[in-house]
N, C-alpha and C positions, 0 to 999 in steps of 0.2 A: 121226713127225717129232719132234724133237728140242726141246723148248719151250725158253724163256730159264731157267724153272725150273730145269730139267736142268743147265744150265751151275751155277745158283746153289748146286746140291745137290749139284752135282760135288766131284771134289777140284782141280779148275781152280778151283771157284768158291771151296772154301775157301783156297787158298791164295792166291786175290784179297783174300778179308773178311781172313785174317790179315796179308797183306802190307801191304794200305792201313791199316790198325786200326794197326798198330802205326807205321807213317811220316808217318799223321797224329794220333799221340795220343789214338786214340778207341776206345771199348769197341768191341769185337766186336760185342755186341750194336745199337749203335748204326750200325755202319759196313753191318751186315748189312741193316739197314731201309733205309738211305739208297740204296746198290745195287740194292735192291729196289723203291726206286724209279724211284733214275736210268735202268735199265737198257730198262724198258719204254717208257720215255718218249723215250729213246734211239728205240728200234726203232719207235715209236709217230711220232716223228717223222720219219721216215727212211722211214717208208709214206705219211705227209702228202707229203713230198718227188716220191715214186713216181707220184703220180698221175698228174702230167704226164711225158709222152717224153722231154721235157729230162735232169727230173730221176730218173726210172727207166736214162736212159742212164748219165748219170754215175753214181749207185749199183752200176750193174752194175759199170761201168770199175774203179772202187778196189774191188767185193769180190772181183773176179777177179786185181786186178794184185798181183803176187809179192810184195809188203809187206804186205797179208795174206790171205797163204796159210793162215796159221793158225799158222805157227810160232813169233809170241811166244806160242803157249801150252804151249808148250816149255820157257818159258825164265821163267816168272814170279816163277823164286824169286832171279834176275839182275838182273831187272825191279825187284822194290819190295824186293830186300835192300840191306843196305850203309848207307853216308849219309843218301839218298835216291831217290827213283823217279828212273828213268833220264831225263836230260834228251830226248833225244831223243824218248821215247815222252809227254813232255808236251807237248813240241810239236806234237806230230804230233796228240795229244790236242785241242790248244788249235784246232787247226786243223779237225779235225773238228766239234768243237762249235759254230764259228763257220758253217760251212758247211750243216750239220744245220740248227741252230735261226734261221738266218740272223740272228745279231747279237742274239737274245733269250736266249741261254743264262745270260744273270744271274737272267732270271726263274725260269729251269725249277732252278739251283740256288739262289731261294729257296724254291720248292715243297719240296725234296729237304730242304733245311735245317728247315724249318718240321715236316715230315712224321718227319723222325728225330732233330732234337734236336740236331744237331752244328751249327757254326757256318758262317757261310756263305764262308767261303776255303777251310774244310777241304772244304765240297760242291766248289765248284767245283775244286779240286783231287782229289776223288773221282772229279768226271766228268771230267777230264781222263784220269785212270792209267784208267778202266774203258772209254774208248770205244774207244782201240788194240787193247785184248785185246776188246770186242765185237767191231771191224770180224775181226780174226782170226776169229775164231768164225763170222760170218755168212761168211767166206771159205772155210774148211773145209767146213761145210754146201754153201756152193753149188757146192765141187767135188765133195764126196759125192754131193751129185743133180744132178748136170749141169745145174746151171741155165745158160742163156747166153741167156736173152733175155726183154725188159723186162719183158713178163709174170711170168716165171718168178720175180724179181726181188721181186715185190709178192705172188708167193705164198707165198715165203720166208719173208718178216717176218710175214705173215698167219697161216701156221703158226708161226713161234715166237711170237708175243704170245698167241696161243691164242684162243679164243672172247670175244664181246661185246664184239670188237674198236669197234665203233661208241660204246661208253662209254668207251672208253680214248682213242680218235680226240679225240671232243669237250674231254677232259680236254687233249690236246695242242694244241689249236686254240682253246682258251682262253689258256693260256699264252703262246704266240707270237703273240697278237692283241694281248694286253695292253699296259696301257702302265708297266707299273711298279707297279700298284692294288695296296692290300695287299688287300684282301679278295678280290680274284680269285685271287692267290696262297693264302690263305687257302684257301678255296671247292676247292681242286686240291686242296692240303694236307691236306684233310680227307677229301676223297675217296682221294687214295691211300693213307689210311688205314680206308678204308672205311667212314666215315663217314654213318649216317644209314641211311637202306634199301639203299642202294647196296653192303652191306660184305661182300656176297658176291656181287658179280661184279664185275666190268671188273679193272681193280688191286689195288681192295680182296677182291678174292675169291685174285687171284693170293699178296698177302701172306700175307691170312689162311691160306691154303696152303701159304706158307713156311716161316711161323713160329708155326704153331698156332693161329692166331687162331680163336674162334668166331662 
């Protein structure tokens, strides 16, 4: 199965890191970390979501419904060329993230902001252009493998965050508990940079994977 890795190491995923890097004024290098964090923490929470029927229902509904299929990842170089990223897919961005993180996604991009360096309009507008082109992605996957039911759904995202999902879990359920704390954001910040013993496994071991880290 296909991890978020995969995607990031793509050439989907570089012409994400080069499309946003350049629409929001940020090094490559920078935009790369931030992604790398957004993205699990994305799917990270979108399995928090899963738990319950409710919300494993609804996840199913949008990764199957025809907006994504997966075909903005066709079109990315449409997406973040020109002016600016397509209004539409920030909206639809903006709508996800509300939904996902239920009204805490300010915190999850100070985590992202804190962990890569970049400022925190340019995160939140990271996670906004990156969760259209996820929900595509987990839309693709789940018609690749015939997912169609709520289980299948939370095996999905289990598979692409990959192993020692339970440190990544708690890292997302920090976050959306909080109430604004810097140092819990902190405390996340540091972990998904692998911080401490933890820096090779849950996040920190995904990064350090991405980008060499020892």
């Amino acid at each position: 199965m296909s991890s978020i890795l995969d995607l990031l190491n793509s050439d989907i995923g570089k012409s994400l890191i080069n499309g946003t890097s350049q629409q929001l004024g940020q090094s490559k290098e920078k935009t790369t970390t931030a992604l790398g964090a957004a993205l699990p923490l994305l799917l990270g929470a979108m399995k928090n979501n899963a738990k319950t029927p409710e919300g494993a229902s609804g996840l199913l509904k949008a990764v199957t419904n025809q907006k994504h299929d997966g075909g903005i990842l066709d079109n990315l170089d449409g997406i973040l060329g020109g002016s600016g990223i397509d209004d539409d897919v920030m909206q639809d961005g903006a709508g996800i993230l509300g939904h996902v993180f239920g009204g805490k996604e300010q915190n999850v991009a100070n985590a992202v902001s804190k962990s890569s360096g970049i400022d925190l309009g340019s995160s939140m507008n990271l996670m906004k252009a990156a969760a259209p082109i996820l929900m595509g992605f987990l839309g693709k996957q789940a018609r690749q493998q015939n997912v169609n039911s709520q289980g299948g759904i939370g095996d999905l995202l289990g598979g692409l965050l990959g192993g020692e999902s339970d440190n990544q879990q708690n890292m997302v359920e920090k976050l959306l508990d909080a109430d604004g704390d810097g140092s819990v954001i902190d405390d996340v910040a540091g972990m998904l940079l692998g911080g401490g013993n933890k820096k090779n496994s849950g996040l920190g071991g995904m990064l350090g994977g991405l980008f060499g880290r020892k």
